[in-house]
C-alpha positions in Angstrom: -5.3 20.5 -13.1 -7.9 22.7 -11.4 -7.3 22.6 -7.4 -10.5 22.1 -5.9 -8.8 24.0 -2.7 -9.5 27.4 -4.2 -13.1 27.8 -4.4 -12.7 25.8 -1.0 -11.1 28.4 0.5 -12.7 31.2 -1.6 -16.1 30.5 0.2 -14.8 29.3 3.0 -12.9 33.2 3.3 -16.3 34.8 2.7 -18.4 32.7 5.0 -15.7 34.2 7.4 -16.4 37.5 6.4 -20.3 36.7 6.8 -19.2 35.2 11.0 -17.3 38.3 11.7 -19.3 40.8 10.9 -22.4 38.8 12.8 -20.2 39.2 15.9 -19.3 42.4 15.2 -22.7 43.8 14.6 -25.1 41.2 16.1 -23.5 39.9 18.9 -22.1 42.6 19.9 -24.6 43.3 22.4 -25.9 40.0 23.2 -22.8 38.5 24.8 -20.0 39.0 27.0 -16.9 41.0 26.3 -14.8 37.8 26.7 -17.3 35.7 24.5 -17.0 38.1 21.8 -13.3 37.9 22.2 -13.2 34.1 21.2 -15.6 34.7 18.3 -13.1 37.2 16.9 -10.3 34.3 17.5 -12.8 32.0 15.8 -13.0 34.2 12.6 -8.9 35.2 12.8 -8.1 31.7 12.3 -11.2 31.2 10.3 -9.8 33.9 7.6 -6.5 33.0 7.5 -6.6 28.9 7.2 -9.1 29.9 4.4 -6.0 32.2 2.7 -4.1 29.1 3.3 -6.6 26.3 1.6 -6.4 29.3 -1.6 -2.8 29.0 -1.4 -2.4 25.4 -1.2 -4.8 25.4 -4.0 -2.7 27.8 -6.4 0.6 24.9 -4.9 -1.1 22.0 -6.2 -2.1 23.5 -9.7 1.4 23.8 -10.2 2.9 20.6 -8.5 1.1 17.3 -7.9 1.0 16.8 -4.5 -1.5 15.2 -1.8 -4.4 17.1 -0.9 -3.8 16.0 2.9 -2.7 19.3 3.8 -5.9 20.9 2.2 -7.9 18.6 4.3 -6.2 19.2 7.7 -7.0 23.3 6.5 -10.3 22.2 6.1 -10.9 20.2 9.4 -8.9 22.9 11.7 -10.9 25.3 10.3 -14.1 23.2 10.9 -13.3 21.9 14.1 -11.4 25.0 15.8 -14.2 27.5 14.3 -17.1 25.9 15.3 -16.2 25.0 18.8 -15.1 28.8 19.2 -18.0 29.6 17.6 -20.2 27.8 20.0 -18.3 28.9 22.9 -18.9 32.2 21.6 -22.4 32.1 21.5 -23.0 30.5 25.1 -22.7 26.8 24.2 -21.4 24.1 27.0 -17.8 24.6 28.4 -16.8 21.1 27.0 -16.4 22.4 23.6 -13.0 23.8 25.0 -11.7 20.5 25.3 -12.6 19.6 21.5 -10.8 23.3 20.5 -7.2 21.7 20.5 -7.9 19.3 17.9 -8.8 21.1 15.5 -5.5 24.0 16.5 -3.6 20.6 15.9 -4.9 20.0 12.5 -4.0 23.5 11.5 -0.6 22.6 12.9 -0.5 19.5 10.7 -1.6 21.3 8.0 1.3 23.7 7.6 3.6 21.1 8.1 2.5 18.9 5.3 2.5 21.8 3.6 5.9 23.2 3.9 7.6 19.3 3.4 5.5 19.1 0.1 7.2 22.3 -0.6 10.8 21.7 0.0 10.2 18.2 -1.5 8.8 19.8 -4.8 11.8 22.5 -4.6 14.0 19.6 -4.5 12.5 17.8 -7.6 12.4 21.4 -9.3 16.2 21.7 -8.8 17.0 17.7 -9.9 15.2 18.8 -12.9 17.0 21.3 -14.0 20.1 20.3 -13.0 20.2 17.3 -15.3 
């Protein structure tokens, strides 16, 4: 089974790439030392969620699990980037309030993650046990 999760995350990684070096060469000058600040957050998180969707991706190949936690990855990443992103660049003050949610998908994320985990560890050890 081919994880879809892994070019997911592959372009997902690069387009992260592509955001922090647009802060760190053209915005740079254009905005505020604290704006620039939550861009970098932005593209931390950005980069490693994106690690994580790869690595959930190389998980699932090997067990058959839900691709929830794939798409909590994929919705932190969408939903805390972009309004840290648009923060970043100037945009309204509300987006702050929207930030959380996505910070809580993330959370949700590696949760689901790590029960899918010890569950498949589990069913591993039952295996060879019997």
């Amino acid at each position: 089974m081919n994880s879809k999760w892994i070019p997911i995350g592959a372009f997902s990684a690069a387009l992260a790439v592509l955001l922090g070096a647009f802060g760190a060469h053209g915005l740079k000058a254009h905005v505020s030392a604290q704006d620039l600040e939550i861009w970098k957050t932005g593209v931390l998180y950005h980069t490693f969620h994106s690690i994580a969707l790869v690595l959930f991706g190389l998980f699932q190949e090997r067990r058959r699990t839900s691709s929830a936690p794939g798409i909590l990855f994929l919705v932190g990443i969408v939903v805390f980037g972009l309004t840290l992103y648009g923060i970043g660049l100037g945009g309204p003050a509300w987006l702050g309030a929207i930030t959380p949610l996505g910070g809580v998908a993330l959370v949700a994320g590696w949760i689901l993650f790590g029960i899918q985990a010890l569950r498949s560890g589990n069913a591993s050890q039952d295996r060879a046990e019997s």
